[in-house]
VOPAGU-2260 file (C-alpha; in pm, 1 decimal, decimal comma):
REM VOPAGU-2260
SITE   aa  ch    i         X         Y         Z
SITE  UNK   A    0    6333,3   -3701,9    5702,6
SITE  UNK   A    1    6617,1   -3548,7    5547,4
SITE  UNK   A    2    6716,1   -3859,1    5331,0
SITE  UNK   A    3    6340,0   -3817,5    5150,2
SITE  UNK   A    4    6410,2   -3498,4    4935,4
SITE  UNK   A    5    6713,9   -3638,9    4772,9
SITE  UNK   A    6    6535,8   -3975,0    4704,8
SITE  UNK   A    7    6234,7   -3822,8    4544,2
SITE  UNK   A    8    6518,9   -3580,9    4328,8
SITE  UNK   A    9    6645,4   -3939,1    4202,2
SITE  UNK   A   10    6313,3   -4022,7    4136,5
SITE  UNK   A   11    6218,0   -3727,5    3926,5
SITE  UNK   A   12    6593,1   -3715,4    3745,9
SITE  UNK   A   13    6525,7   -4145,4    3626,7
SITE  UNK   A   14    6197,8   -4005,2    3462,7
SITE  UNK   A   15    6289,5   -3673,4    3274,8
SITE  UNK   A   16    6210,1   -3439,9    3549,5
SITE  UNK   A   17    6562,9   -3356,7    3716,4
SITE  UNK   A   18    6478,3   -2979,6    3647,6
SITE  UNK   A   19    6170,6   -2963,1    3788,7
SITE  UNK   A   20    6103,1   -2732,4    4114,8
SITE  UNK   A   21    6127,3   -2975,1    4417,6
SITE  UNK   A   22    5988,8   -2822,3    4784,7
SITE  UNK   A   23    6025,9   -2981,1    5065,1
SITE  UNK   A   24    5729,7   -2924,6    5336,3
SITE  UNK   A   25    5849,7   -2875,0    5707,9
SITE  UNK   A   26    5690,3   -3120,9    5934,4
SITE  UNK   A   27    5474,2   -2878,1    6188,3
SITE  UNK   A   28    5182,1   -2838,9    6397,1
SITE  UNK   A   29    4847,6   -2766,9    6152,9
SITE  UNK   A   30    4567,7   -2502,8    6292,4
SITE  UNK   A   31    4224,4   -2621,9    6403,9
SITE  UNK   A   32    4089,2   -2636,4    6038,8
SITE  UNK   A   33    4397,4   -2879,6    6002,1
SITE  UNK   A   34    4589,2   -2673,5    5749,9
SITE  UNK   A   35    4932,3   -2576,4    5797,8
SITE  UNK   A   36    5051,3   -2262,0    5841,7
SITE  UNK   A   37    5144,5   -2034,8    5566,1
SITE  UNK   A   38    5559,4   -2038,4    5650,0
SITE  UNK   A   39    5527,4   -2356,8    5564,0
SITE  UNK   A   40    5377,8   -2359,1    5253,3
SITE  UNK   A   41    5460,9   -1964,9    5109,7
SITE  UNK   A   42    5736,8   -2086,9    4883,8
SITE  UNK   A   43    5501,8   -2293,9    4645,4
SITE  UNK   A   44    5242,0   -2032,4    4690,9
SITE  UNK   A   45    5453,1   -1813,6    4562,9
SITE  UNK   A   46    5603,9   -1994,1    4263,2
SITE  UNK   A   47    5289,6   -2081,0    4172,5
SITE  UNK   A   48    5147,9   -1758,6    4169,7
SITE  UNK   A   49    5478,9   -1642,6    3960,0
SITE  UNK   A   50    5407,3   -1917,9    3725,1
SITE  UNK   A   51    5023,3   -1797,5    3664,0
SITE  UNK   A   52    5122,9   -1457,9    3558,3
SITE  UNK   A   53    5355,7   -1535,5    3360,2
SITE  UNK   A   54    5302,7   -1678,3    3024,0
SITE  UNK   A   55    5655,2   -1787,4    2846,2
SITE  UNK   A   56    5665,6   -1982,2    3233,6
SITE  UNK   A   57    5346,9   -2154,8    3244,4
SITE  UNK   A   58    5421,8   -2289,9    2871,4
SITE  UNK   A   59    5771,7   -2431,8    2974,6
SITE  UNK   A   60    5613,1   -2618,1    3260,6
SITE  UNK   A   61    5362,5   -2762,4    3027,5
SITE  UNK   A   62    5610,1   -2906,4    2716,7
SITE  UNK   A   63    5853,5   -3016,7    3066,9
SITE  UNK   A   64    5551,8   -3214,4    3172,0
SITE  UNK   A   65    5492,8   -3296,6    2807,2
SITE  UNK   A   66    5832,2   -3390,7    2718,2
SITE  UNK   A   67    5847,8   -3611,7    3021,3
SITE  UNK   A   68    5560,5   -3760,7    2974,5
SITE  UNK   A   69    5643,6   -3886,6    2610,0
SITE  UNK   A   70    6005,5   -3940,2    2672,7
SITE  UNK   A   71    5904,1   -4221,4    2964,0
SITE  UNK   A   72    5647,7   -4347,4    2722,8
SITE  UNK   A   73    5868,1   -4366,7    2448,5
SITE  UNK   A   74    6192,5   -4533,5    2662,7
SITE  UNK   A   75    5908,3   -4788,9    2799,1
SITE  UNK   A   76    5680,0   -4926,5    2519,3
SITE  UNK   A   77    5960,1   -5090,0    2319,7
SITE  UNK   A   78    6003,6   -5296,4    2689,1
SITE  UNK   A   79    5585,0   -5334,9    2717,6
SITE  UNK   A   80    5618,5   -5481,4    2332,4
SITE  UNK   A   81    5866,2   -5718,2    2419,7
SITE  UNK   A   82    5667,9   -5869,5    2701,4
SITE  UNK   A   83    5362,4   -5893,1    2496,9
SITE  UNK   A   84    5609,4   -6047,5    2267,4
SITE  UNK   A   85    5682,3   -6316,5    2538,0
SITE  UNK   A   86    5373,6   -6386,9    2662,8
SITE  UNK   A   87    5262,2   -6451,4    2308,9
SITE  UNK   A   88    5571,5   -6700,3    2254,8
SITE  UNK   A   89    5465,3   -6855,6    2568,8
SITE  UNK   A   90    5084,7   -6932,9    2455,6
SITE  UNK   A   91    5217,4   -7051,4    2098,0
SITE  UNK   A   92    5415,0   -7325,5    2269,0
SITE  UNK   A   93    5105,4   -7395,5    2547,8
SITE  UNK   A   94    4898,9   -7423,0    2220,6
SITE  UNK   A   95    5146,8   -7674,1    2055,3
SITE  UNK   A   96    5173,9   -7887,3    2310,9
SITE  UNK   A   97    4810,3   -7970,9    2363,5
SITE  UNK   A   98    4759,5   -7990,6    1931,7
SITE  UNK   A   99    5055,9   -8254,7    1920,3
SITE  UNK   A  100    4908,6   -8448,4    2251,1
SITE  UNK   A  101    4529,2   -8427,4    2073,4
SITE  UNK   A  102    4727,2   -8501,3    1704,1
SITE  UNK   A  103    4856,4   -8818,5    1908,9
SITE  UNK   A  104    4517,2   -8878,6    1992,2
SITE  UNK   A  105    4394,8   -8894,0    1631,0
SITE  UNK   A  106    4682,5   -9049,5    1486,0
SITE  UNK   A  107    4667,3   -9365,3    1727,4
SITE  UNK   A  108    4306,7   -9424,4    1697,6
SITE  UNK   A  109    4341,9   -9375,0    1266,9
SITE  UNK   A  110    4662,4   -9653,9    1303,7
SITE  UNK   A  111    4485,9   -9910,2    1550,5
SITE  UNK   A  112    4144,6   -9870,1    1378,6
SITE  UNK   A  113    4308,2  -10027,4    1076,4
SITE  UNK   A  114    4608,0  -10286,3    1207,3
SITE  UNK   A  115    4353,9  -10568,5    1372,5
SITE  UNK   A  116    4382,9  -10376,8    1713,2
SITE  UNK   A  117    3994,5  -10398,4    1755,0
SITE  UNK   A  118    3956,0  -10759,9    1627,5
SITE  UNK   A  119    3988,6  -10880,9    1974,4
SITE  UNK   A  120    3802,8  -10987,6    2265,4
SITE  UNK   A  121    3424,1  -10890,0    2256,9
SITE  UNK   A  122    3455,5  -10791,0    1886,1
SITE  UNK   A  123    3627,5  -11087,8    1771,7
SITE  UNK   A  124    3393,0  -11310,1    1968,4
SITE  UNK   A  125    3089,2  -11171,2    1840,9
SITE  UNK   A  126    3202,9  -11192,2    1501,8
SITE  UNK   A  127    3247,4  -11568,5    1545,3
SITE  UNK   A  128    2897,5  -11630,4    1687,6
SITE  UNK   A  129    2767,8  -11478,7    1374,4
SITE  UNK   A  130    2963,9  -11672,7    1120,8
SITE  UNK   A  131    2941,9  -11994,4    1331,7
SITE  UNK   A  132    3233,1  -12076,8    1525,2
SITE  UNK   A  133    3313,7  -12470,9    1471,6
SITE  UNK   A  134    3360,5  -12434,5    1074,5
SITE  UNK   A  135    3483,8  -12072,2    1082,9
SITE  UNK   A  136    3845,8  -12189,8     993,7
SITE  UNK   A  137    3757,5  -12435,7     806,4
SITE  UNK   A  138    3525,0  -12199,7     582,7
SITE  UNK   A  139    3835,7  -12000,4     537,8
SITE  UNK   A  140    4001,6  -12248,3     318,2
SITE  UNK   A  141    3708,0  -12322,7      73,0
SITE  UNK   A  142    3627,6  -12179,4    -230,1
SITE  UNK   A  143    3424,8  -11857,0    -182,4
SITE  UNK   A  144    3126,7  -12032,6    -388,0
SITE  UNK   A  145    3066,5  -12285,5    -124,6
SITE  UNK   A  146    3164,1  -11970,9     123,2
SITE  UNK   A  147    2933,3  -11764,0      58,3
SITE  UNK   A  148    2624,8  -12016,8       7,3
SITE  UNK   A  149    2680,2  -12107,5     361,5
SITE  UNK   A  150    2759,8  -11755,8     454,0
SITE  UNK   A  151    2430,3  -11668,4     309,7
SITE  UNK   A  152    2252,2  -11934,2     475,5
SITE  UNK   A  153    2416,6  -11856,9     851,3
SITE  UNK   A  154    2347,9  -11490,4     849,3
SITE  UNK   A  155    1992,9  -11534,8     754,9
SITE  UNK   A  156    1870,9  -11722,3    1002,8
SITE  UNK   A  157    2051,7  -11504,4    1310,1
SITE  UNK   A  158    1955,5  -11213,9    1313,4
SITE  UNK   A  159    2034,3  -11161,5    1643,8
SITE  UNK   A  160    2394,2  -11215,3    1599,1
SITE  UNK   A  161    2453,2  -10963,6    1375,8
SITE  UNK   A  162    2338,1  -10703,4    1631,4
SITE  UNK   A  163    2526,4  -10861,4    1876,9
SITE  UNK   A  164    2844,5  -10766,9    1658,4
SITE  UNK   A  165    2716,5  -10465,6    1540,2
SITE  UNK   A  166    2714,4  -10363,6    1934,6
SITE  UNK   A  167    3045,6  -10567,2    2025,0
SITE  UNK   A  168    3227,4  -10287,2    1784,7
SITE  UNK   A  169    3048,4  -10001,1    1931,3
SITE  UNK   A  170    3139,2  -10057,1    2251,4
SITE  UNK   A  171    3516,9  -10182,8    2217,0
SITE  UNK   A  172    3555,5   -9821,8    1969,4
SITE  UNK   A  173    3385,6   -9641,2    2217,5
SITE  UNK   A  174    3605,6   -9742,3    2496,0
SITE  UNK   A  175    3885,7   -9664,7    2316,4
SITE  UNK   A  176    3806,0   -9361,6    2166,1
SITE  UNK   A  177    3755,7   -9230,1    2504,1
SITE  UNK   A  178    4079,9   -9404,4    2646,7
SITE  UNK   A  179    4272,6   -9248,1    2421,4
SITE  UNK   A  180    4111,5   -8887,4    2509,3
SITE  UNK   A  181    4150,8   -8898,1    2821,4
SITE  UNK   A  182    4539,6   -8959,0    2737,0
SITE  UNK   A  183    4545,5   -8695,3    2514,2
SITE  UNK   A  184    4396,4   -8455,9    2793,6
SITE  UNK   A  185    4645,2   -8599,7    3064,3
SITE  UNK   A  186    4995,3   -8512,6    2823,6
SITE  UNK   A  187    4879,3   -8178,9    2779,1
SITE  UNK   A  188    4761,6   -8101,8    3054,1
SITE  UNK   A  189    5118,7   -8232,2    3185,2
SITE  UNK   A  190    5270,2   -8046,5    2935,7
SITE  UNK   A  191    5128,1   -7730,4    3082,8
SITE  UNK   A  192    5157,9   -7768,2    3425,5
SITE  UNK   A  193    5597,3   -7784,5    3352,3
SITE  UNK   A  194    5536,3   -7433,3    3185,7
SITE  UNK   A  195    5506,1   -7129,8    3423,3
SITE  UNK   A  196    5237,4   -6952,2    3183,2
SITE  UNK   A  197    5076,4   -7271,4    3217,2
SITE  UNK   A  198    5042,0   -7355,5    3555,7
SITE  UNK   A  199    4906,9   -6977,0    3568,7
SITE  UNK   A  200    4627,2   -7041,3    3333,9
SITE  UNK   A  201    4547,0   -7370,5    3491,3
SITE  UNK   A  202    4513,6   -7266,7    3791,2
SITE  UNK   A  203    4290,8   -6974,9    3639,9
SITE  UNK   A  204    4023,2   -7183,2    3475,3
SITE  UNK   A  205    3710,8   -7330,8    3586,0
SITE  UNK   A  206    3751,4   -7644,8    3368,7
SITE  UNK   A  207    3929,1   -7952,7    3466,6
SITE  UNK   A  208    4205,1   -8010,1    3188,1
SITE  UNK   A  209    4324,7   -8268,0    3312,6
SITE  UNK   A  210    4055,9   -8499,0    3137,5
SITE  UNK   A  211    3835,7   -8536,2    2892,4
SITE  UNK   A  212    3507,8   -8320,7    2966,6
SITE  UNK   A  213    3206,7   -8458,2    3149,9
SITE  UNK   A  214    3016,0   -8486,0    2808,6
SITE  UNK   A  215    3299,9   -8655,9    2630,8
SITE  UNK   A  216    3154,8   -8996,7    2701,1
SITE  UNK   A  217    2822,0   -8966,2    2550,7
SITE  UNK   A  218    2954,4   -8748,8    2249,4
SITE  UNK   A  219    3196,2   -9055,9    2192,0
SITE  UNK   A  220    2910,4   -9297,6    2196,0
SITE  UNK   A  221    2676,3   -9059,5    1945,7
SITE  UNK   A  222    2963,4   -9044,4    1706,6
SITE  UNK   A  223    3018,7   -9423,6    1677,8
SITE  UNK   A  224    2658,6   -9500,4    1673,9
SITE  UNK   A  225    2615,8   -9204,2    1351,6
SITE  UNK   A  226    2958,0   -9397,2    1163,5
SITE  UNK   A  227    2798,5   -9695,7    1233,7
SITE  UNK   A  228    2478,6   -9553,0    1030,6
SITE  UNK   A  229    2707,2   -9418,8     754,4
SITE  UNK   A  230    2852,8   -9776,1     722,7
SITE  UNK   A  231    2501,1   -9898,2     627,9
SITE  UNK   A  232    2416,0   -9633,2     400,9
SITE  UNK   A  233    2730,3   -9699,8     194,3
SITE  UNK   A  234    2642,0  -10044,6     187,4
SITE  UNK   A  235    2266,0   -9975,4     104,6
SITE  UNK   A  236    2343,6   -9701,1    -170,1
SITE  UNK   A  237    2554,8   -9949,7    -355,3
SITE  UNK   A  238    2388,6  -10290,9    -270,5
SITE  UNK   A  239    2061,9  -10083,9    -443,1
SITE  UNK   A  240    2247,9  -10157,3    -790,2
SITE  UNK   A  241    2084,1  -10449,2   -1012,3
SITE  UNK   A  242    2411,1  -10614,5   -1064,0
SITE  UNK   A  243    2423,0  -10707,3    -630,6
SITE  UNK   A  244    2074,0  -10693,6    -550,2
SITE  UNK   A  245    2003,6  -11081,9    -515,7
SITE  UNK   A  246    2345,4  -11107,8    -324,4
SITE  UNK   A  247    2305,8  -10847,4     -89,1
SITE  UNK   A  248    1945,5  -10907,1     -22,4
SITE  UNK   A  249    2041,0  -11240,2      51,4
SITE  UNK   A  250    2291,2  -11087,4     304,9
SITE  UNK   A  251    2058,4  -10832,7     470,5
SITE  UNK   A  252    2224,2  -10423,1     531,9
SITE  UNK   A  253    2349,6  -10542,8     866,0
SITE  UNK   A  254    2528,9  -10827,3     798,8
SITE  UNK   A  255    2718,5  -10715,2     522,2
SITE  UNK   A  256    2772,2  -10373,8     687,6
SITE  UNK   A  257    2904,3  -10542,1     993,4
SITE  UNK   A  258    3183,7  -10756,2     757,7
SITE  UNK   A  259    3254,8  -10385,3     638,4
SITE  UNK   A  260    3321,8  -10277,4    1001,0
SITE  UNK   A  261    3536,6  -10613,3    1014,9
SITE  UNK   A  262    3761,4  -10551,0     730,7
SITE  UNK   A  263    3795,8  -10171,4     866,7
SITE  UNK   A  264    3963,0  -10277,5    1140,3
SITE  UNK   A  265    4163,6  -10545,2     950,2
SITE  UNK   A  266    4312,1  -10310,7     636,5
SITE  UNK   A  267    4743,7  -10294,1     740,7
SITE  UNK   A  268    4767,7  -10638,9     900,5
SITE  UNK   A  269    4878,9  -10514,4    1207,8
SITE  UNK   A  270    4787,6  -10895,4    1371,2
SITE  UNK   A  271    5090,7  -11022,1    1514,0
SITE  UNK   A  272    5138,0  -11397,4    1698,3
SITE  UNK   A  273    4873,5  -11619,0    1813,0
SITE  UNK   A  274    4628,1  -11357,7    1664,2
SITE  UNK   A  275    4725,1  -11421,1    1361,6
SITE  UNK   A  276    4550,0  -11748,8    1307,8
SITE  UNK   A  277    4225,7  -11621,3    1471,7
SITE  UNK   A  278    4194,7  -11243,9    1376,3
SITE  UNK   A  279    4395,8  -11265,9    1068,6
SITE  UNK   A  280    4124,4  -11561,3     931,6
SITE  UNK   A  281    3830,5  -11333,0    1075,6
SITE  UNK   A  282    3937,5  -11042,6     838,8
SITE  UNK   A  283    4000,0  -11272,0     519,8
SITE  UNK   A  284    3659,2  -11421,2     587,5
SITE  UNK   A  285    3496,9  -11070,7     587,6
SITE  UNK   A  286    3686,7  -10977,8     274,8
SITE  UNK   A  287    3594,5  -11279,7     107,4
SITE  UNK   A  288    3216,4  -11203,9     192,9
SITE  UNK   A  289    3198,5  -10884,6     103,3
SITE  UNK   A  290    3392,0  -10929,9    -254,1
SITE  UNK   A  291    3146,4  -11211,0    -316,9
SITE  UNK   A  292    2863,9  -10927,2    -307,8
SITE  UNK   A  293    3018,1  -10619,4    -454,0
SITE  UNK   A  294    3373,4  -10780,7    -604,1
SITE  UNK   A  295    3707,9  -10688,9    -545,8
SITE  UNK   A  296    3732,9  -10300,5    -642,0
SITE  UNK   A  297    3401,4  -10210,8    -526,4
SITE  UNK   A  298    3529,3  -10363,8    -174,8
SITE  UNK   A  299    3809,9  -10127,3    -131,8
SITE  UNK   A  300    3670,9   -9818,4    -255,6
SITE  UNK   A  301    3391,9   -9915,6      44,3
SITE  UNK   A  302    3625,9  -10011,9     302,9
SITE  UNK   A  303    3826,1   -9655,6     184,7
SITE  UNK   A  304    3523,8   -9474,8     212,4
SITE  UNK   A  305    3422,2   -9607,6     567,0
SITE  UNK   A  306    3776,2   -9553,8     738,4
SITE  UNK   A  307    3777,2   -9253,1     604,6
SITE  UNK   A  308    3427,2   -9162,3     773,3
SITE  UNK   A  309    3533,5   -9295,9    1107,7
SITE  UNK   A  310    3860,0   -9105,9    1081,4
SITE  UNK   A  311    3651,9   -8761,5    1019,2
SITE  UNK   A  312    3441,9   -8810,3    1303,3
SITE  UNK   A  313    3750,9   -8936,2    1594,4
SITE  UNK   A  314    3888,1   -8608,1    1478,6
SITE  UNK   A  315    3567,9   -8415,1    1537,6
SITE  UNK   A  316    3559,0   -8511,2    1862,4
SITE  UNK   A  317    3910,0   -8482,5    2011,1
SITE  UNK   A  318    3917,3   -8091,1    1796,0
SITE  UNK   A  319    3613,8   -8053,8    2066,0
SITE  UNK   A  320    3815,9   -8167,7    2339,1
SITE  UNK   A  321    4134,1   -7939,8    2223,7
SITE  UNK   A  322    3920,2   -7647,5    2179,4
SITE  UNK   A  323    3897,2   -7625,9    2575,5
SITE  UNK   A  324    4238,0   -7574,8    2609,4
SITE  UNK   A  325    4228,4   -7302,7    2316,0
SITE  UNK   A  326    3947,5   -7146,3    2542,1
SITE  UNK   A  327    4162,4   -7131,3    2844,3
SITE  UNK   A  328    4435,8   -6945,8    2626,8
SITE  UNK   A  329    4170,3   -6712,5    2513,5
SITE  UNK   A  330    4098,4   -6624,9    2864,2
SITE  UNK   A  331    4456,5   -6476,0    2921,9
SITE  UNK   A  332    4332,1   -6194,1    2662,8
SITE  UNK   A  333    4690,6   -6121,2    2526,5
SITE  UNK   A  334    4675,3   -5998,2    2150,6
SITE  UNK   A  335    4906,1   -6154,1    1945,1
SITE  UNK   A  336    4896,4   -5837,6    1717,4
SITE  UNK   A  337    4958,8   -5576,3    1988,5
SITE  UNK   A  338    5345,1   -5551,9    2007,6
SITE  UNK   A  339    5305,2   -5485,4    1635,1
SITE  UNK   A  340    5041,7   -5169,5    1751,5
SITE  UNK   A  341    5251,0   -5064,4    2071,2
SITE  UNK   A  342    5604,6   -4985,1    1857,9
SITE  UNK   A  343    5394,6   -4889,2    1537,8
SITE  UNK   A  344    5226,6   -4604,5    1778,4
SITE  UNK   A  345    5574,6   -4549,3    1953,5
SITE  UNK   A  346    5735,8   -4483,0    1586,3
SITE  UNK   A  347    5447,9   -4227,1    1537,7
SITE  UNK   A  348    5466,0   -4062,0    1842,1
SITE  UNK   A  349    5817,2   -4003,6    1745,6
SITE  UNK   A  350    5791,9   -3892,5    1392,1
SITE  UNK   A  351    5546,9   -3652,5    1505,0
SITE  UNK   A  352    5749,8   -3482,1    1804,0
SITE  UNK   A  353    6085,2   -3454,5    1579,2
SITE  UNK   A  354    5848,6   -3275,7    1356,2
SITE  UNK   A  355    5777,4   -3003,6    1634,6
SITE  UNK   A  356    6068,7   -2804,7    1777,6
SITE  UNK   A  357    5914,9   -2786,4    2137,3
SITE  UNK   A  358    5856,2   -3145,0    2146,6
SITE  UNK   A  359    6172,2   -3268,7    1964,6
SITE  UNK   A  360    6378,6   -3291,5    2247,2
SITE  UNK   A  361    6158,0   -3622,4    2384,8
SITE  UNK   A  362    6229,2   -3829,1    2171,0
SITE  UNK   A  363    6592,3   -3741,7    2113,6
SITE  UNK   A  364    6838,7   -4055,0    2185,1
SITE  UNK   A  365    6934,9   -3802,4    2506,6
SITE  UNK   A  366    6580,9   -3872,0    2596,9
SITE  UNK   A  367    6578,2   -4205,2    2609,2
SITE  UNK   A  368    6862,9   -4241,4    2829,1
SITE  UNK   A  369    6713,6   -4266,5    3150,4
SITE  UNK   A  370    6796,3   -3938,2    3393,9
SITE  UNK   A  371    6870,3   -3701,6    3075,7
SITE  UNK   A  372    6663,5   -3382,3    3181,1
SITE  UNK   A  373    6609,7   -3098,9    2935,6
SITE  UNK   A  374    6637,8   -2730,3    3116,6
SITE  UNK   A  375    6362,6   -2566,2    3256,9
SITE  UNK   A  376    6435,8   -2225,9    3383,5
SITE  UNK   A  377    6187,1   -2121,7    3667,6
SITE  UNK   A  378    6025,1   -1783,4    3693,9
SITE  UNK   A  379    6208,9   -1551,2    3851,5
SITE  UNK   A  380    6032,5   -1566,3    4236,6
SITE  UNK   A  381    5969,9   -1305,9    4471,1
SITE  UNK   A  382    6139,8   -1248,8    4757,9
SITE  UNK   A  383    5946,6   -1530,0    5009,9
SITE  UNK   A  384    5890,7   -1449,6    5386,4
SITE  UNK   A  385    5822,7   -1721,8    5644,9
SITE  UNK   A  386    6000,5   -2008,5    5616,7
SITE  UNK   A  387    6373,6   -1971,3    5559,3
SITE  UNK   A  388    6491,7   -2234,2    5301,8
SITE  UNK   A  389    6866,3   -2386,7    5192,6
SITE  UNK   A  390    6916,9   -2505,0    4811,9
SITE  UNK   A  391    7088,1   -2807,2    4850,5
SITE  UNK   A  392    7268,2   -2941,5    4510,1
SITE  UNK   A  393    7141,4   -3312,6    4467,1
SITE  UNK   A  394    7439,1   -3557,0    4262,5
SITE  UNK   A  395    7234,1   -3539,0    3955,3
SITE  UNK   A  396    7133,9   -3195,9    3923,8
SITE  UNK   A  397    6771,5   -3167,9    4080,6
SITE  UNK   A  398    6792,9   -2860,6    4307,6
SITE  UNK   A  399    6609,8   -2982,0    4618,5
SITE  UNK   A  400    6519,7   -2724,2    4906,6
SITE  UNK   A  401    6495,5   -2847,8    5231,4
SITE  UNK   A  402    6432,8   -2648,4    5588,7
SITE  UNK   A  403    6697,1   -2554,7    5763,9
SITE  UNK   A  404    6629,3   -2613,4    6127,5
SITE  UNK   A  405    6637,0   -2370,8    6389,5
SITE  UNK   A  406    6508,3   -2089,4    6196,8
């Protein structure tokens, strides 16, 4: 037991307290009321006793404990700052990662809602129904007079096939919409998991961030289904002007909102190949319609309008999605602003002790230097009886007493 004074001397001297009294307690026998015996504990009786009646003693043992106290305070914030300083870095770049993997998410559904992307399958087959497949090509190529007469004529009499369309494009946008979620959830969630801070907080959370959430699918579907409304009410608010009426009545709201939806899709000409011929006449038709109702500027400040509508709400949803992940980094609780606070206080702390000559000596640059001690003379003690103690010299100036055996 020997080797446990000096140790605990080291201990004291790394945090300001090298001249602090150190006793060492004999290991011995206690009495029935398991309390040692008063050998063993008479020299801290009695330098405790000295130190209650006298005054100028007590009041050095209290700035010591002072002075350590603020000088470890004041060597460790700065380190405490820098942390906080790290783990904030380290959310900033979790919070990047999943805004550029949901940005991605946005910015591929704005690009292939516009570049003919959509005009396929379901979509594309619908549309034909409704304008009548064996002349659709042919149509193309005639003048838009003789167009839209027998445009007019086709979509009144099928109703049905302009519903048909109508939910061809909600479902192929819906699917996706949420396609292109779910790969927005899957890179960041990625992204995270290569990040130690990251696979901390996933691993802490309840949610499943690798995917979209459980609700994602029907808020997808409610989205499309309200743009799909605002597509009608642009066409109803304008086709209510005397100049279109006839036209558009002849038309109906949901046939020429559906050729709206059409030339949506259809805007940078993104078509390439085979699809050219098929998709690429499918949007030209649906322009050609829809300038025959409203004319040529009224069509693009329309087909503006609308992709700007769906563009609004695809961003809606995925900043839903994304603010999951900010949720998660909420969780942690770190405070961006409190490494700021911590050295603001530590600065304080220090121009208030260099303002008082007892204190001054804790936050001196000898104070920060881990093991600098300021003196501490102890009260003059008493000659003790009982236990007979050695001062034994530790390598950094804490005076440790140990027993000396065989007394």
């Amino acid at each position: 037991m020997i080797e446990v004074p000096p140790h605990l001397g080291s201990l004291m001297v790394e945090r300001g307290l090298g001249r602090s009294p150190l006793f060492a307690v004999p290991e011995t026998a206690v009495d029935e009321r398991g309390l040692l015996p008063d050998s063993a504990v008479a020299p801290i009786r009695t330098w405790l006793a000295t130190l209650a009646a006298d005054q100028a003693s007590r009041q050095a043992v209290v700035l010591q404990t002072l002075d350590g106290a603020i000088g470890s305070l004041v060597r460790t914030a700065p380190g405490v700052a820098d942390a906080v300083d790290a783990e904030v870095a380290s959310l900033e770049q979790l919070r990047g990662d999943a805004d550029r993997s949901f940005n991605e998410a946005v910015r591929t559904v704005a690009v292939q809602t516009a570049d003919g992307s959509l005009l396929r399958g379901e979509v594309l087959s619908r549309w034909q129904d409704f304008v009548g497949t064996g002349e659709f090509m042919r149509a193309v190529e005639q003048k838009i007079g003789w167009l839209r007469d027998r445009m007019m004529a086709t979509l009144r009499g099928e109703p049905r096939q302009v519903n048909e369309v109508k939910m061809a494009v909600e479902s192929g946008l819906e699917a996706f919409v949420r396609e292109e979620g779910d790969a927005a959830a899957e890179r960041a969630e990625a992204s995270w998991a290569a990040h130690p801070a990251g696979r901390a907080i996933l691993a802490g959370t309840r949610e499943d961030l690798s995917r979209t959430s459980p609700d994602f699918p029907a808020h997808v579907a409610e989205s499309i289904r309200d743009w799909q409304g605002d597509v009608l009410g642009l066409v109803s608010e304008v086709g209510a002007s005397k100049r279109s009426t006839a036209r558009y009545l002849a038309l109906g709201v949901n046939g020429v909102g559906v050729a709206l939806m059409i030339l949506v899709f259809s805007q940078t000409g993104g078509i390439t190949g085979a699809e050219v011929g098929v998709a690429g006449g499918t949007a030209v038709l649906a322009q050609r319609l829809l300038e025959a109702v409203f004319g040529e500027d009224t069509v693009r400040r329309l087909t503006k309008q609308a992709k700007e509508q769906l563009d609004a709400r695809i961003e809606g949803l995925l900043a839903g999605e994304l603010s999951r992940y900010d949720r998660a980094l909420a969780a942690t609780g770190v405070d961006p602003e409190q490494a700021a606070a911590i050295r603001a206080a530590v600065a304080d702390v220090t121009a208030q002790a260099q303002g008082d000559p007892a204190l001054a000596g804790a936050t001196t640059p000898d104070a920060l230097t881990p093991g600098a001690t300021r003196a501490l003379p102890p009260p003059e003690a008493p000659p003790v009886t009982g236990a007979v103690l050695d001062p034994v010299e530790h390598a950094e100036g804490v005076q440790v007493e140990v027993p000396r055996e065989g007394r």
